[in-house]
N, C-alpha and C positions, 0 to 999 in steps of 0.2 A: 168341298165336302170335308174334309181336313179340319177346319177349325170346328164344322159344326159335331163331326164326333169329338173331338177335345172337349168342347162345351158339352155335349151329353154324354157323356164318359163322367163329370163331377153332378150334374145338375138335372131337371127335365125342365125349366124355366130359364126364359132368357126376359130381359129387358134393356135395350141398348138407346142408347140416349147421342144424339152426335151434334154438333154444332160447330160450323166452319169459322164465326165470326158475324156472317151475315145470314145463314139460313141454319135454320135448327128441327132436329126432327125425333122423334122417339118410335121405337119397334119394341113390342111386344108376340112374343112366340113359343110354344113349346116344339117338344120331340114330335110331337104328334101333328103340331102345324107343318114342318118340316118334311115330314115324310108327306101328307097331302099331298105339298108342293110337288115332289118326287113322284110318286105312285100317281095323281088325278089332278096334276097342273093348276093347284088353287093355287092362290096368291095369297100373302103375308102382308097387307096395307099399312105403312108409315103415320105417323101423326106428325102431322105440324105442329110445331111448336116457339114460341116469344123465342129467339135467339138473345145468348147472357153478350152477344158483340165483343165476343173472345171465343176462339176455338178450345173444343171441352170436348171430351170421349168417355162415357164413361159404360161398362157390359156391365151386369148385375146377373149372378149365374143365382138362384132360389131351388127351393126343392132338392137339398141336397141331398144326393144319394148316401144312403147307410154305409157303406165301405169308406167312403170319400169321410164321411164324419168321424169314423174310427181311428183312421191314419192321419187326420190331422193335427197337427200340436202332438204327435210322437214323435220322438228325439227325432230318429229315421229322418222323417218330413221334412224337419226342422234344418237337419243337418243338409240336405239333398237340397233344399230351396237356398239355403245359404249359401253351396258349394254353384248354383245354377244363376244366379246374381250376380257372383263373384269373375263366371263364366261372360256373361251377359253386358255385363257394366263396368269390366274391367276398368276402363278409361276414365268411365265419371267416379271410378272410388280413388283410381290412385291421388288424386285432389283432395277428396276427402272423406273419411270412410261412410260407405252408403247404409251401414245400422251398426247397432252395437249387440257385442258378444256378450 
């Protein structure tokens, strides 16, 4: 439950796209499929999908919430994602730096 507030905390749209190499699958879902799930035990059904025969992840968060659009690209953000990166990926920038200032 954790990431799924994370993800509707910016968005009410997900689309999750996964592929191991050999099997490939796409989910589509909002806040509202979610809670079903939770409140009256529906289910969230996968799609099959052609696998690209390399592993790929990729979330698509949509329907962005109005707050979430106001704070982004503010210095604030900017600075706070930099500083959470830098946290984050310590190891792979000291190699080489992971964006530019």
């Amino acid at each position: 439950m954790g990431l799924n507030r994370a993800i509707f905390k910016l968005g009410k749209s997900v689309n999750l796209d996964s592929d191991n190499g050999k099997e490939a699958f796409g989910l589509k879902f909002t806040e509202d499929n979610v809670r079903a799930v939770v409140e009256y035990g529906e289910e969230i059904q996968a799609q099959k999908k052609p696998t690209r025969n390399k592993k790929y992840y990729r979330l698509d968060i949509s329907d962005i919430k109005r707050d979430v659009l106001h704070e982004v690209g503010s210095d604030t953000w900017i600075e706070s994602l930099k500083n959470q990166v830098r946290i984050r990926y310590a190891i792979f920038c000291k190699k080489r730096p992971c964006y530019k200032s």
